[in-house]
Backbone as XML, in Angstrom:
<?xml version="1.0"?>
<chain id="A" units="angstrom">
  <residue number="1" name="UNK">
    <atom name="N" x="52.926" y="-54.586" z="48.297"/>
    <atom name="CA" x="53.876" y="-55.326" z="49.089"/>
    <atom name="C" x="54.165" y="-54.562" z="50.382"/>
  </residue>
  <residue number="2" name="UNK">
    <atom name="N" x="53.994" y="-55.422" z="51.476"/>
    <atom name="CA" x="54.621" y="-54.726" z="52.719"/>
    <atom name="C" x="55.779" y="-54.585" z="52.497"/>
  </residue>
  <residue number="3" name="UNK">
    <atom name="N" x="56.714" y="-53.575" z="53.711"/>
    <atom name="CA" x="58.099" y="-53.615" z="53.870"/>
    <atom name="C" x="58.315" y="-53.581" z="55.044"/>
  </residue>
  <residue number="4" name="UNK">
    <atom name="N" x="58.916" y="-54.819" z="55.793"/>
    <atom name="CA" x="58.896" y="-55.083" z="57.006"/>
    <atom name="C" x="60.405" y="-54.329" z="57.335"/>
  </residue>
  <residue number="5" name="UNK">
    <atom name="N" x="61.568" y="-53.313" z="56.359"/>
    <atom name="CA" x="62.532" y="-52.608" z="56.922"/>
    <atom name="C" x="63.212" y="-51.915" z="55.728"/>
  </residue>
  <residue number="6" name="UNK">
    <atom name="N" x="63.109" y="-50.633" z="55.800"/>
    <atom name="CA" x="63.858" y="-49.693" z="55.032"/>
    <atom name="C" x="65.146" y="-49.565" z="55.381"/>
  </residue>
  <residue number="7" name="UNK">
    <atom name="N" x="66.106" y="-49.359" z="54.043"/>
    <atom name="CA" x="67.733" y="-49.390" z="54.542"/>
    <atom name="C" x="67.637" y="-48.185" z="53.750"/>
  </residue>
  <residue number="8" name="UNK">
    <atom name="N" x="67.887" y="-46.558" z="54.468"/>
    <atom name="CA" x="68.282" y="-45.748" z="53.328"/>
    <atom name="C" x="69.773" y="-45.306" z="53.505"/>
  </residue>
  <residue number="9" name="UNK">
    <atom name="N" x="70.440" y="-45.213" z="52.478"/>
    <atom name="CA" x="71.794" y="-44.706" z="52.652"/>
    <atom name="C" x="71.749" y="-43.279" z="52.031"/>
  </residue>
  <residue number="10" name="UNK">
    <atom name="N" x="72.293" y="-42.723" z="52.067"/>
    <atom name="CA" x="72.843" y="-41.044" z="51.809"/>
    <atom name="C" x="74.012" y="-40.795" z="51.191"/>
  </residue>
  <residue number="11" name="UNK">
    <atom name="N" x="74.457" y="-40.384" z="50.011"/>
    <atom name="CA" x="75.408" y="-40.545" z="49.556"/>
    <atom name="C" x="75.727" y="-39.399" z="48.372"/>
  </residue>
  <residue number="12" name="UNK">
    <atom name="N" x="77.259" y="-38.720" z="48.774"/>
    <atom name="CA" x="77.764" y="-37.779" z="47.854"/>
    <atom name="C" x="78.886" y="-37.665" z="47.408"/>
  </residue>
  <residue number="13" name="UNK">
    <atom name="N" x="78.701" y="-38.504" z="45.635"/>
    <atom name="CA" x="80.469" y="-38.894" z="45.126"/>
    <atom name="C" x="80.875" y="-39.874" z="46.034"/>
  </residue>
  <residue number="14" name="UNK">
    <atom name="N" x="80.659" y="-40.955" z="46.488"/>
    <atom name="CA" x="80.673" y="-41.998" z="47.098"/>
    <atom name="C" x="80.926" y="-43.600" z="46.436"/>
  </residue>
  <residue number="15" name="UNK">
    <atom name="N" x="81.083" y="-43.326" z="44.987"/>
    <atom name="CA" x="80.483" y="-44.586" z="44.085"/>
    <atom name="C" x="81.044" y="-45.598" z="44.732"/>
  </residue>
  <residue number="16" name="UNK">
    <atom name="N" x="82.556" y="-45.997" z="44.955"/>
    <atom name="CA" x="83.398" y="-46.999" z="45.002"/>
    <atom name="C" x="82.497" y="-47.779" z="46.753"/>
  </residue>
  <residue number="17" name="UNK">
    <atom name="N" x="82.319" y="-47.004" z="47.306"/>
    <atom name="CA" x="81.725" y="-46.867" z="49.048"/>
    <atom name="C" x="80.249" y="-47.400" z="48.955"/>
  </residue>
  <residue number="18" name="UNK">
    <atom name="N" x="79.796" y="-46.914" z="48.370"/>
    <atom name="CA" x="78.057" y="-47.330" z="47.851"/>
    <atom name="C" x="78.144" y="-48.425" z="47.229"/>
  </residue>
  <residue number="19" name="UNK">
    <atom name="N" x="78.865" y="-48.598" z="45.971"/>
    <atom name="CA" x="78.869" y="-49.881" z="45.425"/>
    <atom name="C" x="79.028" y="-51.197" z="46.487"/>
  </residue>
  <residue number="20" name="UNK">
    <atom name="N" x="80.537" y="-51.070" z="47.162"/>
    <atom name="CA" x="80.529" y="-52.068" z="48.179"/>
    <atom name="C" x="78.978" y="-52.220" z="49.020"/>
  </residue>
  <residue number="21" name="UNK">
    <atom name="N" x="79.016" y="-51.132" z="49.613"/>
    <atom name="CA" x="77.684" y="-51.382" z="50.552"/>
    <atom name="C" x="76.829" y="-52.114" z="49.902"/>
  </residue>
  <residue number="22" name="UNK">
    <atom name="N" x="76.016" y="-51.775" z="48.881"/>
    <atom name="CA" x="74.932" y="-52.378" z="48.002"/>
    <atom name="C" x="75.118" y="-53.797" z="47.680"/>
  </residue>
  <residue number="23" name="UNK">
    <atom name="N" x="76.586" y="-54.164" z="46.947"/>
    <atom name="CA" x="77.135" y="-55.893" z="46.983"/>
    <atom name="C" x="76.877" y="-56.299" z="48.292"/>
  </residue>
  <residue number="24" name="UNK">
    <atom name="N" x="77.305" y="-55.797" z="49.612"/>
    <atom name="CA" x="77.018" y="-56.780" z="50.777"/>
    <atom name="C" x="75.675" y="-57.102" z="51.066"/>
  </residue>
  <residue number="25" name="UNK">
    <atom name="N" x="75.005" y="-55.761" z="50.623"/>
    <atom name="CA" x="73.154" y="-56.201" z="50.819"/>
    <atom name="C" x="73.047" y="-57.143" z="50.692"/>
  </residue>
  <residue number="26" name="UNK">
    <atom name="N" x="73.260" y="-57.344" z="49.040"/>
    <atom name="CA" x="73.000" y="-58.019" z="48.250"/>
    <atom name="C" x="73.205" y="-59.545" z="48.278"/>
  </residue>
  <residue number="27" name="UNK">
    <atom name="N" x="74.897" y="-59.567" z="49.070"/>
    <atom name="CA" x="75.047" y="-60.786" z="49.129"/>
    <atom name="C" x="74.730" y="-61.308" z="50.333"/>
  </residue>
  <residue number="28" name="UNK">
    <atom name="N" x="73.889" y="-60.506" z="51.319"/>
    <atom name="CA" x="72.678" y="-61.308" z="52.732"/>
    <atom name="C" x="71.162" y="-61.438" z="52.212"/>
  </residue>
  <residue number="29" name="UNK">
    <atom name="N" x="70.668" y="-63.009" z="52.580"/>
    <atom name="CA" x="70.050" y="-62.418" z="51.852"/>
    <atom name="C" x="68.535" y="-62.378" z="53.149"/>
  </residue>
  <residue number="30" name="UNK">
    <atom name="N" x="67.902" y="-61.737" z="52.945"/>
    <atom name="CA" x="67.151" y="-60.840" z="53.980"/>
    <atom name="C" x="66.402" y="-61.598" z="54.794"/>
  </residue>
  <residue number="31" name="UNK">
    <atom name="N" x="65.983" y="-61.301" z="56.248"/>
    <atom name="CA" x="65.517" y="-62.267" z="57.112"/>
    <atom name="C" x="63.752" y="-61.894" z="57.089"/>
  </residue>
  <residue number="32" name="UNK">
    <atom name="N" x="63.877" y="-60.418" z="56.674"/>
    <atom name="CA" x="62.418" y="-59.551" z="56.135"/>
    <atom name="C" x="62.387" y="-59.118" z="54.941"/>
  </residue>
  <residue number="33" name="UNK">
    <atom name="N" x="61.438" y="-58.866" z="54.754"/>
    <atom name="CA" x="61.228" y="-57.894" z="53.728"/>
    <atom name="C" x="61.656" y="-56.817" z="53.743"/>
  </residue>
  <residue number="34" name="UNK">
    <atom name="N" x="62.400" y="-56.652" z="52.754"/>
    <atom name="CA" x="62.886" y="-55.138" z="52.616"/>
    <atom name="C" x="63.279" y="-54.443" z="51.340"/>
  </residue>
  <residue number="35" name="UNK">
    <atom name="N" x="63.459" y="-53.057" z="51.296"/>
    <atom name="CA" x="63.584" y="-51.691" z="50.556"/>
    <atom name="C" x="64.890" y="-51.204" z="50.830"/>
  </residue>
  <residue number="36" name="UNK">
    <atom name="N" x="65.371" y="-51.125" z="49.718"/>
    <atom name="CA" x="66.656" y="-49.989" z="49.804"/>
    <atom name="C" x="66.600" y="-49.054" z="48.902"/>
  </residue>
  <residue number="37" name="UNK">
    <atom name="N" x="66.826" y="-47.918" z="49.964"/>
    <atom name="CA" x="66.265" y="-46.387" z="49.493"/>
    <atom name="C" x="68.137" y="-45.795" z="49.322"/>
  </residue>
  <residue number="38" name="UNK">
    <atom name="N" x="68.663" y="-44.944" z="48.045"/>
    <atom name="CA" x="69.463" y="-44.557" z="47.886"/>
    <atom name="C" x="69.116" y="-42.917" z="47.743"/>
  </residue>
  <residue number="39" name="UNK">
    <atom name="N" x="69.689" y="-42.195" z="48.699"/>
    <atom name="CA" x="69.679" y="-40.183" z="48.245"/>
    <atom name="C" x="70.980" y="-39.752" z="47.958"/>
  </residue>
  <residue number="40" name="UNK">
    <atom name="N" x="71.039" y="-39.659" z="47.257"/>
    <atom name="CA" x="71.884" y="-38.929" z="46.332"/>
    <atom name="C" x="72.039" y="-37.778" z="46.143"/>
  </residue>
  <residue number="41" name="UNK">
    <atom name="N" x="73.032" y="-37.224" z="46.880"/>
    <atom name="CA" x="72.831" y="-35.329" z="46.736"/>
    <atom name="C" x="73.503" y="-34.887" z="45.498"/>
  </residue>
  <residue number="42" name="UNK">
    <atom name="N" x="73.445" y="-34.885" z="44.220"/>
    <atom name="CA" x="73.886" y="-34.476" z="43.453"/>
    <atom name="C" x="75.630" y="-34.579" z="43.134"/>
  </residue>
  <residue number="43" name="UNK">
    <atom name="N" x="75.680" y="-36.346" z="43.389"/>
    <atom name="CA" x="77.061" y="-36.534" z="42.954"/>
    <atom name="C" x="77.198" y="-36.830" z="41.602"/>
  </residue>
  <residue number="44" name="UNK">
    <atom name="N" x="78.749" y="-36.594" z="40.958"/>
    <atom name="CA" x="79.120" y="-36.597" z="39.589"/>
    <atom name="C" x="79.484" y="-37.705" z="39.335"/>
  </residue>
  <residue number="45" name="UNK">
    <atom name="N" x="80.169" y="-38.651" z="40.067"/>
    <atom name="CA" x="80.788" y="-39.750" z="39.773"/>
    <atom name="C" x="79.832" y="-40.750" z="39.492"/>
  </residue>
  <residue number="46" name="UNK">
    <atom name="N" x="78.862" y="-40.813" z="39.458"/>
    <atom name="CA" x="77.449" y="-41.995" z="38.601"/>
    <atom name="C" x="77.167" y="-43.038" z="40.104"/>
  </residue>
  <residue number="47" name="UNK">
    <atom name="N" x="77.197" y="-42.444" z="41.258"/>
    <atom name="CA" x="76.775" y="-43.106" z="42.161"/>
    <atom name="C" x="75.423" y="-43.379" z="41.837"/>
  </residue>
  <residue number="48" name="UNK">
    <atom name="N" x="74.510" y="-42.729" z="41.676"/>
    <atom name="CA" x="73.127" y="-42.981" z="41.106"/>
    <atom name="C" x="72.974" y="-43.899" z="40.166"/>
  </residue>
  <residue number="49" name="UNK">
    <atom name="N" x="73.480" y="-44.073" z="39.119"/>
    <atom name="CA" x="73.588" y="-44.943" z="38.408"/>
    <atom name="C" x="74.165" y="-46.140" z="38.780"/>
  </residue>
  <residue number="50" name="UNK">
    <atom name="N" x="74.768" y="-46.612" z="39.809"/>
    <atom name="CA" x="75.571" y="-47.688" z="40.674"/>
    <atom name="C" x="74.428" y="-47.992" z="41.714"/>
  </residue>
  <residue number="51" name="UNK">
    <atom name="N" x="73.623" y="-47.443" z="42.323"/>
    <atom name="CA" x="72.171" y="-47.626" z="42.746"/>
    <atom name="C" x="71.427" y="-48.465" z="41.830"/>
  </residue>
  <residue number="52" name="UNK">
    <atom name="N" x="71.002" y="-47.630" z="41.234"/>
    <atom name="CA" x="69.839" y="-48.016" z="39.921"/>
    <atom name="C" x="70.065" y="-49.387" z="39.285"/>
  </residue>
  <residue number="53" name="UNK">
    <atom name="N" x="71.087" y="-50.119" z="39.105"/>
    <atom name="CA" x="71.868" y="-51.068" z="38.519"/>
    <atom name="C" x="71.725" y="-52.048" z="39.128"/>
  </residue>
  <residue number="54" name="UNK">
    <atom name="N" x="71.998" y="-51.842" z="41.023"/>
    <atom name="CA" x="71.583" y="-52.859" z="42.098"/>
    <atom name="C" x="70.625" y="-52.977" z="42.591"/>
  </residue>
  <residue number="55" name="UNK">
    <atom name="N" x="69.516" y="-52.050" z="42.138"/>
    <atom name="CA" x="67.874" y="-52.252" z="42.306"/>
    <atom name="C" x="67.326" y="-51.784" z="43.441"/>
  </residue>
  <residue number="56" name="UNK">
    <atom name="N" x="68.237" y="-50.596" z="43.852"/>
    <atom name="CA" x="68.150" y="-49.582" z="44.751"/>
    <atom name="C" x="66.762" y="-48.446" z="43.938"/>
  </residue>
  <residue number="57" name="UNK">
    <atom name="N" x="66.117" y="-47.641" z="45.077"/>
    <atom name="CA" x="65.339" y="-46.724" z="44.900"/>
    <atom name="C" x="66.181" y="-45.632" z="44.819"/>
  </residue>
  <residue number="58" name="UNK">
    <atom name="N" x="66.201" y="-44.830" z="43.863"/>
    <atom name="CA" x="67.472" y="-43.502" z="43.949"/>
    <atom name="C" x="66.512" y="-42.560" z="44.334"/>
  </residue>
  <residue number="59" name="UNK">
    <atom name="N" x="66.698" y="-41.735" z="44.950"/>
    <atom name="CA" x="65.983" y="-40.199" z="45.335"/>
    <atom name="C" x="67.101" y="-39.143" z="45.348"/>
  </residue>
  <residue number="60" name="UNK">
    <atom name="N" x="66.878" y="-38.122" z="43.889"/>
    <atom name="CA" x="67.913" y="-37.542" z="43.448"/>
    <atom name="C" x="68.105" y="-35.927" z="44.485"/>
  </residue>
  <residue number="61" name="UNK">
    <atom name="N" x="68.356" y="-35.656" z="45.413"/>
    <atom name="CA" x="68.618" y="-34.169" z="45.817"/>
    <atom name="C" x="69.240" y="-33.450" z="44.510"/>
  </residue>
  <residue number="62" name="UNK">
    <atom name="N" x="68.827" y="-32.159" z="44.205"/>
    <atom name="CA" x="69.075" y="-31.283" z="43.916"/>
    <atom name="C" x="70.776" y="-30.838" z="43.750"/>
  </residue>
  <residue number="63" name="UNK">
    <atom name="N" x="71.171" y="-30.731" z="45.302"/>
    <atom name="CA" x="72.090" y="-30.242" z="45.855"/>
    <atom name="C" x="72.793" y="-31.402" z="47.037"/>
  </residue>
  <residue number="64" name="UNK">
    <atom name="N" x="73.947" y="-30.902" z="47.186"/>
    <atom name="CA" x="74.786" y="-31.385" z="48.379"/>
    <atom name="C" x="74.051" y="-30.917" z="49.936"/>
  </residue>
  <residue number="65" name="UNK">
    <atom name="N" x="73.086" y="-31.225" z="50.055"/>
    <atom name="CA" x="72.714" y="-30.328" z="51.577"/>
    <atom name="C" x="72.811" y="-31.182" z="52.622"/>
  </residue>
</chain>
């Protein structure tokens, strides 16, 4: 599959902030094709898991960098 536009967001302990974002994606619905890329620097609050759920790509950092 092509991807005519990547959306990546960046996010640390963010859940409540990410979640919204991801619902608004969600509720446009796309004029292209597209990918949503979630990085995750090693938050606790299950932002990653609030990704993963909305069919986001998670890319886990290690660390907060």
């Amino acid at each position: 599959m092509t991807v005519d536009l990547s959306i990546v967001i960046v996010s640390y302990n963010a859940r409540g902030d990410l979640d919204r974002c991801l619902a608004s994606l969600a509720s446009s619905p796309p004029a292209a094709t597209r990918e949503i890329i979630v990085v995750d620097n090693a938050s606790t609050d299950g932002s990653a898991d609030v990704a993963r759920a909305s069919g986001a790509r998670v890319l886990e950092a290690g660390a907060n960098v």
